[in-house]
Each structure stands twice: as structure tokens, then as C-alpha cells.
N, CA, C and O of each residue as an XYZ file, in Angstrom:
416
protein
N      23.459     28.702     23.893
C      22.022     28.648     24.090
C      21.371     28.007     22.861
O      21.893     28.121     21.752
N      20.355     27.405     23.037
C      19.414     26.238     22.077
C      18.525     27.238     21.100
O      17.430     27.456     21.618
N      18.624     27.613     20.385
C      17.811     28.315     19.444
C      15.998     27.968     19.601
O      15.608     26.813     19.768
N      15.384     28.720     19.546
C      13.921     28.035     19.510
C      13.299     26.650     18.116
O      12.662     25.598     18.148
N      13.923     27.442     17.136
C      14.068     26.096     15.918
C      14.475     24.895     16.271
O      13.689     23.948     16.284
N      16.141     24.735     16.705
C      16.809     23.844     17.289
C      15.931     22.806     17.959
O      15.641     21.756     17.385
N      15.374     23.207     19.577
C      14.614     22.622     20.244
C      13.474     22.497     19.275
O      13.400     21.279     19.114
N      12.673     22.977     18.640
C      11.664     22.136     18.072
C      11.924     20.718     17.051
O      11.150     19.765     16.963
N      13.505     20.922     16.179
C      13.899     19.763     15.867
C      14.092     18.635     16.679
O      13.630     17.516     16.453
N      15.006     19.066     17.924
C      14.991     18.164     18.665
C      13.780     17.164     19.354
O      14.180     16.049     19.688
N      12.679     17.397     19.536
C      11.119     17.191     19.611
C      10.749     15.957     18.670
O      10.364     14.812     18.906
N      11.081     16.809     17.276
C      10.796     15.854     16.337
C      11.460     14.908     16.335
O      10.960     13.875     15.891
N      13.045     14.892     16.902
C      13.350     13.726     16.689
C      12.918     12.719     17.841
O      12.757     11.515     17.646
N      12.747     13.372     19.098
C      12.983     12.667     20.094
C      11.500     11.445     19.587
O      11.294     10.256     19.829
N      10.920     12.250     18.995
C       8.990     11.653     18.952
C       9.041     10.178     17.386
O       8.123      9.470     16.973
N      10.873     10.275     16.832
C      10.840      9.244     15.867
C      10.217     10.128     14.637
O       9.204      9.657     14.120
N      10.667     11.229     14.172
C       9.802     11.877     13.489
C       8.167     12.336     13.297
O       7.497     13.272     12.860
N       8.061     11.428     13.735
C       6.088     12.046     13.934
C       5.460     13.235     14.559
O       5.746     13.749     15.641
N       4.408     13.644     13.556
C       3.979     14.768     13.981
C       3.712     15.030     15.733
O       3.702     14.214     16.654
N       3.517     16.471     15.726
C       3.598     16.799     17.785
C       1.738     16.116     17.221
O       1.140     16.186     16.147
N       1.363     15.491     18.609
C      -0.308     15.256     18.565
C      -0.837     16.513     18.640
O      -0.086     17.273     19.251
N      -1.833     17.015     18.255
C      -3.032     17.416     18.763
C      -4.026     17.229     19.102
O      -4.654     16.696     18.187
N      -4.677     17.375     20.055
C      -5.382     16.957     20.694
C      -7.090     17.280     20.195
O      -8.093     17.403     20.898
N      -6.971     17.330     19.144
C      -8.499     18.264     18.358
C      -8.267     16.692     17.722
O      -8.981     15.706     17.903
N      -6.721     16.835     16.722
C      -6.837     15.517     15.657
C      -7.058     14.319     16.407
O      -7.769     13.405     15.988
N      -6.457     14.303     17.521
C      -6.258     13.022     18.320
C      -7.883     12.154     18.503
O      -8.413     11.047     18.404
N      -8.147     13.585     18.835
C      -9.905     13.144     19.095
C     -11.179     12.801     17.929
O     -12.317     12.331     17.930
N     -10.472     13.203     17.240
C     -11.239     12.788     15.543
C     -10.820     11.756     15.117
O     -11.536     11.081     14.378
N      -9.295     11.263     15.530
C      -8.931     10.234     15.211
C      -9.034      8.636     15.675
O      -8.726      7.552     15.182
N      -9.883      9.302     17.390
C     -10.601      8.428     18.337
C     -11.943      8.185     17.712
O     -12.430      7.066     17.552
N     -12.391      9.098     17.439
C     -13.513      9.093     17.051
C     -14.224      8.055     15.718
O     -15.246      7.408     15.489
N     -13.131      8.354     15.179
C     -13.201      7.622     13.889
C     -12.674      6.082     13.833
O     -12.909      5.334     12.885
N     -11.977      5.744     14.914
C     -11.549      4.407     14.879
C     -12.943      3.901     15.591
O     -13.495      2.860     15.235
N     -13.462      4.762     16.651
C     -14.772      3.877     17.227
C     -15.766      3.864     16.706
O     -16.674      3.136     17.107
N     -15.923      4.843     15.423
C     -17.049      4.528     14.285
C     -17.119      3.404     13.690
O     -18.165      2.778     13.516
N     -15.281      2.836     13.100
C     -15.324      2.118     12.051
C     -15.465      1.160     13.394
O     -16.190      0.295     12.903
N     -15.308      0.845     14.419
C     -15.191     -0.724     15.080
C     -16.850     -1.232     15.339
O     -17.394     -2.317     15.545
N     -17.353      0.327     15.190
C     -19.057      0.009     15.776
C     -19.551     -0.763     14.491
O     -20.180     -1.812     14.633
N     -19.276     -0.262     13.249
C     -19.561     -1.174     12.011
C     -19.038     -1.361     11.146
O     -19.385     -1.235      9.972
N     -17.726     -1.834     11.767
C     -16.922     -3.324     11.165
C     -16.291     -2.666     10.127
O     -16.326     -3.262      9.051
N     -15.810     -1.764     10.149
C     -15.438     -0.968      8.706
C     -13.554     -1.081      9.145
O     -13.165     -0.917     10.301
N     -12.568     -1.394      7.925
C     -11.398     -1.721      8.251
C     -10.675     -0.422      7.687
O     -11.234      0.266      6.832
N      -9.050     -0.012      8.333
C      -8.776      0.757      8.139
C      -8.294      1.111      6.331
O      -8.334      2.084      5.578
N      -7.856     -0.312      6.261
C      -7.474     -0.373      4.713
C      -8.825      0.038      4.098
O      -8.531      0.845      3.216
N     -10.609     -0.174      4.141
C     -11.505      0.140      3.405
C     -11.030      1.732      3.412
O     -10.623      1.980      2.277
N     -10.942      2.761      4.160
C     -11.007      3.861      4.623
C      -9.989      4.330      3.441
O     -10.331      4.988      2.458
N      -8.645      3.857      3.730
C      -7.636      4.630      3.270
C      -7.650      4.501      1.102
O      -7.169      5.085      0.130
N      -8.609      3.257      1.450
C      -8.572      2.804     -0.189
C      -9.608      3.966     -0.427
O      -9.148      4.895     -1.091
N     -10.585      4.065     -0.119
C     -11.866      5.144     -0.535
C     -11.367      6.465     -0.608
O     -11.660      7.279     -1.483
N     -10.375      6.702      0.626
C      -9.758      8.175      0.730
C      -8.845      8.332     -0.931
O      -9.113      9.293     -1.653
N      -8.002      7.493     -1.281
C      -6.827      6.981     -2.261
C      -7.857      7.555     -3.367
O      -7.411      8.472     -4.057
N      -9.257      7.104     -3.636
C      -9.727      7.251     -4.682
C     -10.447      8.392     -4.692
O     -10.909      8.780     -5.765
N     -10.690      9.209     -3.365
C     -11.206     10.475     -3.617
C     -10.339     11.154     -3.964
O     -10.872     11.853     -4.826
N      -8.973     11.549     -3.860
C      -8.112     12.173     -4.264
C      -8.086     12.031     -5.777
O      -7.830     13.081     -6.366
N      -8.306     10.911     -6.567
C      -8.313     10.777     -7.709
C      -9.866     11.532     -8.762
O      -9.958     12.154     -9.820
N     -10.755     11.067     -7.815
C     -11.773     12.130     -8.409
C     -11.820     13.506     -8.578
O     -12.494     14.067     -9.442
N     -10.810     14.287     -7.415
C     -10.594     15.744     -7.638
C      -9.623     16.355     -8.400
O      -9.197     17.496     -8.582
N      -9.329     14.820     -8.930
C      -8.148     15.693    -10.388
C      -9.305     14.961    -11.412
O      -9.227     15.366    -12.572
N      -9.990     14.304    -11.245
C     -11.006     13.601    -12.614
C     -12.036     13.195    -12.110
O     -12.026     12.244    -11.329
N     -13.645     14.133    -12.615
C     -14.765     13.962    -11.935
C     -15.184     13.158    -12.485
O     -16.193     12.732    -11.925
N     -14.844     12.446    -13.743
C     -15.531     11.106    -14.720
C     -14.618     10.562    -13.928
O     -13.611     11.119    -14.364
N     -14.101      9.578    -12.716
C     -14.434      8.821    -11.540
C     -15.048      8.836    -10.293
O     -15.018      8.235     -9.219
N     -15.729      9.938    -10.960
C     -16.740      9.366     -9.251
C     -17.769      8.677     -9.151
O     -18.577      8.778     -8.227
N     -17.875      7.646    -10.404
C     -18.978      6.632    -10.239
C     -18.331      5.277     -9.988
O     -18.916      4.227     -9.725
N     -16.827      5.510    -10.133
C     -15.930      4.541     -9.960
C     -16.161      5.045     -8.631
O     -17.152      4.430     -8.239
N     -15.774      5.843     -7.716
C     -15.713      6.042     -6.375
C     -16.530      5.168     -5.462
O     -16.225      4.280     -4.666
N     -18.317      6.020     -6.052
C     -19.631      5.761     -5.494
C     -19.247      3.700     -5.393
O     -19.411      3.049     -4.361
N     -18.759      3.126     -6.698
C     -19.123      2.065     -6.407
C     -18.258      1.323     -5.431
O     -18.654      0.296     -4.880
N     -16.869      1.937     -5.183
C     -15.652      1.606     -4.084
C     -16.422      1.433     -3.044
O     -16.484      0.417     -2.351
N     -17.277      2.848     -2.864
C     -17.972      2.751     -1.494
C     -19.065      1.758     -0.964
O     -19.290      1.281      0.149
N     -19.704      1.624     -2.296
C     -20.798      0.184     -2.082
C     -19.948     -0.633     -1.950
O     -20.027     -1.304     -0.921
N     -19.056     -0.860     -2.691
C     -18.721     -2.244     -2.523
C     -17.544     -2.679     -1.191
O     -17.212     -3.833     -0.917
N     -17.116     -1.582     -0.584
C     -16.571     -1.564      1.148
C     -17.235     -1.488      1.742
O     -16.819     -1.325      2.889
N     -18.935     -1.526      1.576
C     -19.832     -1.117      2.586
C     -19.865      0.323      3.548
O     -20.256      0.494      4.703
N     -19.395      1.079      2.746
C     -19.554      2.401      3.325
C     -20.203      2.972      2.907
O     -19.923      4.054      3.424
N     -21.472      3.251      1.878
C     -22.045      3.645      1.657
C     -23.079      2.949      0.571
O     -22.721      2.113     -0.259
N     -24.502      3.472      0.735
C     -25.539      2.656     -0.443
C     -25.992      3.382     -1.523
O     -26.142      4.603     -1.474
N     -26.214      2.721     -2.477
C     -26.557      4.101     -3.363
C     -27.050      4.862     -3.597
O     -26.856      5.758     -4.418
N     -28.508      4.475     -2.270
C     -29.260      5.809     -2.195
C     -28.843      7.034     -1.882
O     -27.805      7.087     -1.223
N     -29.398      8.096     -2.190
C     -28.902      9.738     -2.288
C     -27.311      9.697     -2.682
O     -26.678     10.578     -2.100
N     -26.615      8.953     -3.452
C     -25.601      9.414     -4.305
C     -25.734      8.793     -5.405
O     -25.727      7.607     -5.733
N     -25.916     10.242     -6.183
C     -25.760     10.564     -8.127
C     -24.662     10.469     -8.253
O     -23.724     10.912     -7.590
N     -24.714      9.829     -9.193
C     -23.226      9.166    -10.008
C     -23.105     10.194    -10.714
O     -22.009     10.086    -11.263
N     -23.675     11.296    -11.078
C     -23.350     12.289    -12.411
C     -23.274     13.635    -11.414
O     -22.791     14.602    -12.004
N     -23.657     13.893    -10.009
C     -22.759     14.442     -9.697
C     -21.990     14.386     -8.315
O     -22.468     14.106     -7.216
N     -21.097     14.613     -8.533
C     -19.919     14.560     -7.154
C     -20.229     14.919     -5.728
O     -20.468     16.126     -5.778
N     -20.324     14.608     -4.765
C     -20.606     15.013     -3.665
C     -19.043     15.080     -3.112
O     -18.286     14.142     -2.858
N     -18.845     16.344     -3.023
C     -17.460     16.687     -2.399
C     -17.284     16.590     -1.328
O     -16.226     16.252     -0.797
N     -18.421     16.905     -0.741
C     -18.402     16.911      0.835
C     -18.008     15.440      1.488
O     -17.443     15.267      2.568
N     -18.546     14.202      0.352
C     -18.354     12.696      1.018
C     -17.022     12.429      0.151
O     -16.302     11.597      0.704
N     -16.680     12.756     -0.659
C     -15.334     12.976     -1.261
C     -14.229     13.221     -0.238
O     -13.428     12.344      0.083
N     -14.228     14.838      0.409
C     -13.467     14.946      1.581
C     -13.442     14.344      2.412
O     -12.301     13.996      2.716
N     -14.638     13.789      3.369
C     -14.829     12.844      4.299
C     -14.031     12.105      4.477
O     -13.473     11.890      5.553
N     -13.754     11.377      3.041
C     -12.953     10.391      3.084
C     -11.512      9.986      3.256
O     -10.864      9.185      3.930
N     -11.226     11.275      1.968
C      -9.905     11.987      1.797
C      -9.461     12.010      3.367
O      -8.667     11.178      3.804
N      -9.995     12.953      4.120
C      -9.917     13.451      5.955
C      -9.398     12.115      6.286
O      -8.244     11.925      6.668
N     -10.424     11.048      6.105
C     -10.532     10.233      7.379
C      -9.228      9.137      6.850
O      -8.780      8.326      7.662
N      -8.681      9.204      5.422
C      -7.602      8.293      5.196
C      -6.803      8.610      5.579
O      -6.135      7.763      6.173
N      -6.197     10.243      5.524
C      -4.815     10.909      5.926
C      -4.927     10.643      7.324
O      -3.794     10.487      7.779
N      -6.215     10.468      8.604
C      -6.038     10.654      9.955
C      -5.219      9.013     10.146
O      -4.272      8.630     10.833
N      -5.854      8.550      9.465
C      -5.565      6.637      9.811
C      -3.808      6.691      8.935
O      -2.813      6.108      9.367
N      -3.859      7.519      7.707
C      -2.273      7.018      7.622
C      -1.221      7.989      8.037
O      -0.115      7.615      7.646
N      -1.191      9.289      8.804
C      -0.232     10.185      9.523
C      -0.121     10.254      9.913
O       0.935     10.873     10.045
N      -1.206      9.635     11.780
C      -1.167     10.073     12.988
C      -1.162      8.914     13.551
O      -1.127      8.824     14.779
């Protein structure tokens, strides 16, 4: 008899290693490709902005390096973001939306 572990390896392999979908991520991950196509935003801008939020949450003296990644991919303007302080919340955003475009 197939162990319950067993069969879940088997899964993984059958799928080429990739994660099982979910259907919550799947849909965020729809979601987010038809954001960036509505305004022109590329997946590489995404994953580069995500790349550098990760770097601001080990060092908050880059997040004016960040802020300007984002002007200058057109993802964001500089109104309502202070360079002196961090907005984590658009920090994560990003972080989120790079891991959906490079895992799933």
C-alpha cells in the first residue's frame, strides 16, 4: 500500500516539480498579470522592484533607492512616498507580486 507521503511525492513529480495550484494564488496571479497588461507594466519591472524590496528589509537606507526603481519602471510617482520613511505595505506589494510571477 502507497503511504499518504509517498502519493503526495508522486504529485510533485508527476506536476515537473511545481507547486500543487491554488486556486486563491492562481487568482491573484490572474489578477496581477491583467493589471500589469492594462498598464503596460513588464514582468521583469515587477520581479526587479520585488528583488529590491527584499533588500530594503534587511537595509532601510535603500528605500530611496527603491522609491526611485519604482519611478523609474513606472510603477509608481513620487507623490505620497517619503523617501525617509518606508512604506512596508508597498514594499510587500511588491515583494508578493515578484514571488507570484517567479514560483507559480
Amino acid at each position: 500500500m502507497i503511504s499518504e507521503k509517498d502519493k503526495e511525492m508522486m504529485d510533485v513529480m508527476a506536476r515537473g516539480g511545481k507547486k500543487k495550484a491554488n486556486p486563491q494564488v492562481a487568482k491573484a496571479k490572474a489578477d496581477l498579470i491583467k493589471m500589469m497588461k492594462e498598464y503596460g507594466v513588464s514582468s521583469e519591472a515587477i520581479i526587479q522592484l520585488g528583488k529590491a524590496g527584499e533588500m530594503v528589509l534587511t537595509d532601510k537606507s535603500l528605500y530611496p533607492m527603491f522609491i526611485n526603481k519604482a519611478i523609474e519602471l513606472g510603477l509608481a510617482d513620487a507623490e505620497g512616498l517619503n523617501p525617509a520613511k518606508p512604506d512596508y505595505q508597498v514594499i510587500a506589494s511588491m515583494i508578493t507580486s515578484a514571488k507570484l510571477l517567479e514560483e507559480y
